[in-house]
KEKE-3310 file (N, C-alpha, C; in steps of 0.2 Angstrom, whole numbers, plus 5000, padded with zeros to 4 digits):
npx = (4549:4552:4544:4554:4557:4553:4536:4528:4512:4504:4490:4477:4484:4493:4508:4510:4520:4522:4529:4533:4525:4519:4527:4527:4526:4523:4514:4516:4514:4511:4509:4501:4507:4494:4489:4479:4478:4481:4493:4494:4504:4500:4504:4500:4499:4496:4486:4481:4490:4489:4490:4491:4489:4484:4475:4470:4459:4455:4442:4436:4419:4405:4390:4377:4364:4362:4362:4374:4385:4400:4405:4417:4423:4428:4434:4441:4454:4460:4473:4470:4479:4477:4480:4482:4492:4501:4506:4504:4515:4529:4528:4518:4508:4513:4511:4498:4493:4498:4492:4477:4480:4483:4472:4462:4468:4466:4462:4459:4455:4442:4437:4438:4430:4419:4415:4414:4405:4392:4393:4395)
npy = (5062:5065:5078:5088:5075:5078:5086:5101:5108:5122:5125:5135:5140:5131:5119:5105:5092:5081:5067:5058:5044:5036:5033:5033:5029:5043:5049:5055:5054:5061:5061:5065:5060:5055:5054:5062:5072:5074:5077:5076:5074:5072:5066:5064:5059:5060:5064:5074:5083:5080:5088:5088:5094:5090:5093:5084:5081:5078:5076:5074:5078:5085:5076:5084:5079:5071:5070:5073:5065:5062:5062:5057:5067:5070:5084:5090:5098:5105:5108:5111:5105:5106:5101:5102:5091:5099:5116:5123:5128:5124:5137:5145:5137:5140:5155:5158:5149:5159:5172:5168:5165:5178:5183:5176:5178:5192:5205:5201:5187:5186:5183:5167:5166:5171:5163:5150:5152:5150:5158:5164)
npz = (4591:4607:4620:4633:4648:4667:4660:4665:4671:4676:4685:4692:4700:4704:4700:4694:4693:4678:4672:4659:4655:4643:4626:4610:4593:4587:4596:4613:4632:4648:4663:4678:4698:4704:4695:4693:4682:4663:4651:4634:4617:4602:4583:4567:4551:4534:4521:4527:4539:4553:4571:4589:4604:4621:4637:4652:4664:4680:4696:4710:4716:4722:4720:4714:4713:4724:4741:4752:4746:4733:4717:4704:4692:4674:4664:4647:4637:4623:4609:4593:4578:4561:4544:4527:4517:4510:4506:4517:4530:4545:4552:4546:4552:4565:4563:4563:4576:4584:4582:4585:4598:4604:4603:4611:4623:4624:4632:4645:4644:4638:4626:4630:4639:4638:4628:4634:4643:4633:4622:4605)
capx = (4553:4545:4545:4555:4554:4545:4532:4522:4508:4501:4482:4475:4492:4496:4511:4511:4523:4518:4533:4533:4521:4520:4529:4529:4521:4523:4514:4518:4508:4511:4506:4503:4509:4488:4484:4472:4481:4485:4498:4498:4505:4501:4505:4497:4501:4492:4483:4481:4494:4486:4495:4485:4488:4479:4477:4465:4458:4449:4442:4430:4416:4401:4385:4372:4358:4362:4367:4382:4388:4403:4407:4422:4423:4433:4436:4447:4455:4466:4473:4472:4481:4473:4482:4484:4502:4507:4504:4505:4522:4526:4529:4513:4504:4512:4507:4489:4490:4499:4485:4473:4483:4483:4463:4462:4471:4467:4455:4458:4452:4437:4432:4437:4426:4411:4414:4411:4396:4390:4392:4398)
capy = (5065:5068:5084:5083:5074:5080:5092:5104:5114:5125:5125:5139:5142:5125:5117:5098:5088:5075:5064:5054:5039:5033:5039:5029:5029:5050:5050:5054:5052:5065:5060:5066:5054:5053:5052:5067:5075:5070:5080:5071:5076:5066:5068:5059:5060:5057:5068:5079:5083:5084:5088:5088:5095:5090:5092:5079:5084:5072:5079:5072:5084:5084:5076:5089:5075:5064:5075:5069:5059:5063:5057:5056:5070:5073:5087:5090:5104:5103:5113:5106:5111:5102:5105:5098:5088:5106:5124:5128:5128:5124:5143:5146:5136:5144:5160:5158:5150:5166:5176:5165:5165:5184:5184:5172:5183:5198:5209:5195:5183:5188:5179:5161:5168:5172:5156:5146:5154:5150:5163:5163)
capz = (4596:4613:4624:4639:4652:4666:4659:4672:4670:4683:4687:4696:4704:4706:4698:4694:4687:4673:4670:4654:4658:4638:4619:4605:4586:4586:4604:4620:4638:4654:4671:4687:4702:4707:4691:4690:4676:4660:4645:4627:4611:4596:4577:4562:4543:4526:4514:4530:4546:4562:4580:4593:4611:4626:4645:4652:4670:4682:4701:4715:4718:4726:4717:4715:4712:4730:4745:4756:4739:4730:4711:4700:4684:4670:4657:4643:4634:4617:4603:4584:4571:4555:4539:4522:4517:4508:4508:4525:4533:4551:4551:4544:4556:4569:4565:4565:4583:4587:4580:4589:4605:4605:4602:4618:4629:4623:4637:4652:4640:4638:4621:4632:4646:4632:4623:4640:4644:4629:4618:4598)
cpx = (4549:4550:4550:4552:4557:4542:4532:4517:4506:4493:4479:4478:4495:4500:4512:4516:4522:4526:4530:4530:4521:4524:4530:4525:4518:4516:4516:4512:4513:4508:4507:4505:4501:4484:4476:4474:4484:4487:4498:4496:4506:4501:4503:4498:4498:4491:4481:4487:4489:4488:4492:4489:4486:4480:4469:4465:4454:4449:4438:4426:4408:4393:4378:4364:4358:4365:4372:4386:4392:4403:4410:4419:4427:4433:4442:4449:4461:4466:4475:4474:4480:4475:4484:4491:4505:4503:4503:4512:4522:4526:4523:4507:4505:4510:4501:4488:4493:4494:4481:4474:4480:4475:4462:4462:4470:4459:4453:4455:4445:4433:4431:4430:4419:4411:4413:4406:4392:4388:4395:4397)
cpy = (5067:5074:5080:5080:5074:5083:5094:5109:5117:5128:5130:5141:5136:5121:5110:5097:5084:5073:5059:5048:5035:5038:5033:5031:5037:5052:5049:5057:5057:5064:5060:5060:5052:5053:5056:5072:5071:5074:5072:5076:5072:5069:5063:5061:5056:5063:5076:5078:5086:5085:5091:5089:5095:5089:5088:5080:5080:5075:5074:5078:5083:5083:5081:5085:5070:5069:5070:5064:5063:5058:5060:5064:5072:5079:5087:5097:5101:5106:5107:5110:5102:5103:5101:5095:5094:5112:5129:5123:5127:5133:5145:5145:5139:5152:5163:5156:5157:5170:5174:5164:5173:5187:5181:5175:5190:5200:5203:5190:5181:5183:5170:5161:5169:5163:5149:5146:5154:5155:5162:5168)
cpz = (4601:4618:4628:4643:4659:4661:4668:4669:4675:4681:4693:4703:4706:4702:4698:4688:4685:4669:4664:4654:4649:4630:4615:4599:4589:4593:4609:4627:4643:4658:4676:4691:4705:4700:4686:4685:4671:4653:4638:4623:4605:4589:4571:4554:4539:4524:4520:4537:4551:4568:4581:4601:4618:4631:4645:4657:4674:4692:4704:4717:4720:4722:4719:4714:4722:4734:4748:4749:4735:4723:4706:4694:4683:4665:4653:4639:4627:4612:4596:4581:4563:4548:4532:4522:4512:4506:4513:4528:4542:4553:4550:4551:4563:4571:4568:4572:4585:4586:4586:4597:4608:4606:4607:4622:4631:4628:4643:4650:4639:4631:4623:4635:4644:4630:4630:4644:4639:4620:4610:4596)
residu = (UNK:UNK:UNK:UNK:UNK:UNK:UNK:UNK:UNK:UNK:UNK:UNK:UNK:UNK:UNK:UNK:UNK:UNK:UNK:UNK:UNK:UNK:UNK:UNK:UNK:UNK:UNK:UNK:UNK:UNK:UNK:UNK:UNK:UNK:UNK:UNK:UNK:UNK:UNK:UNK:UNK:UNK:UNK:UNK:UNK:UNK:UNK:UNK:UNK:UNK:UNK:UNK:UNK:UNK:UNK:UNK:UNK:UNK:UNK:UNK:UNK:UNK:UNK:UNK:UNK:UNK:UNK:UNK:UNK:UNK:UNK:UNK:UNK:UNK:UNK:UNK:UNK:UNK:UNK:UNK:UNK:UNK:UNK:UNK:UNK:UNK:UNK:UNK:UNK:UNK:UNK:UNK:UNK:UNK:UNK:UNK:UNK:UNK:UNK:UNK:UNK:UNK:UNK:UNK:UNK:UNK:UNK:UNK:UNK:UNK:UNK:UNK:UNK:UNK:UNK:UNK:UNK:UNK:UNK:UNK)
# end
């Protein structure tokens, strides 16, 4: 079963909608109208359950090796939940991200803000 459809996420205030662009075999695809955004949620099963959440990010921006020259980059960001086929409930697993949410945000998300600066 796929999320509705649009999504939207909002980027450093900025609100896109990502209409349903693919869903099938326990995936589904969100995509901006340019393309520079992109929401999937996939699910896989065997001896482990995995579901996987990702925003996929792609800008133009100014190459730092060639002046006047721009060139294309992407990042990604995505939460896994990784979990044997019994002993942890979806309950279960959503606690822990709760937990782990709460440790994220907690102090203006300071442990993202270390851990992007290279910290552990």
């Amino acid at each position: 079963m796929a999320f509705t459809d649009p999504q939207s996420i909002t980027i450093d205030g900025v609100t896109t909608s990502l209409p349903r662009t693919n869903s099938g075999g326990n995936r589904s695809e969100y995509r901006s109208a340019d393309g520079s955004l992109t929401l999937s949620a996939a699910s896989t099963y065997g001896k482990r359950t995995r579901q996987v959440i990702r925003v996929d990010h792609k800008k133009v921006t100014a190459d730092p090796f060639i002046d006047s020259q721009n060139r294309s980059v992407s990042m990604s960001c995505y939460i896994v939940f990784d979990r044997p086929d019994v002993g942890y409930t979806n309950d279960d697993a959503l606690d822990i991200f709760v937990g782990l949410e709460a440790l994220v945000d907690a102090s203006s998300k300071a442990a993202i803000t270390k851990l992007l600066g290279g910290e552990s």
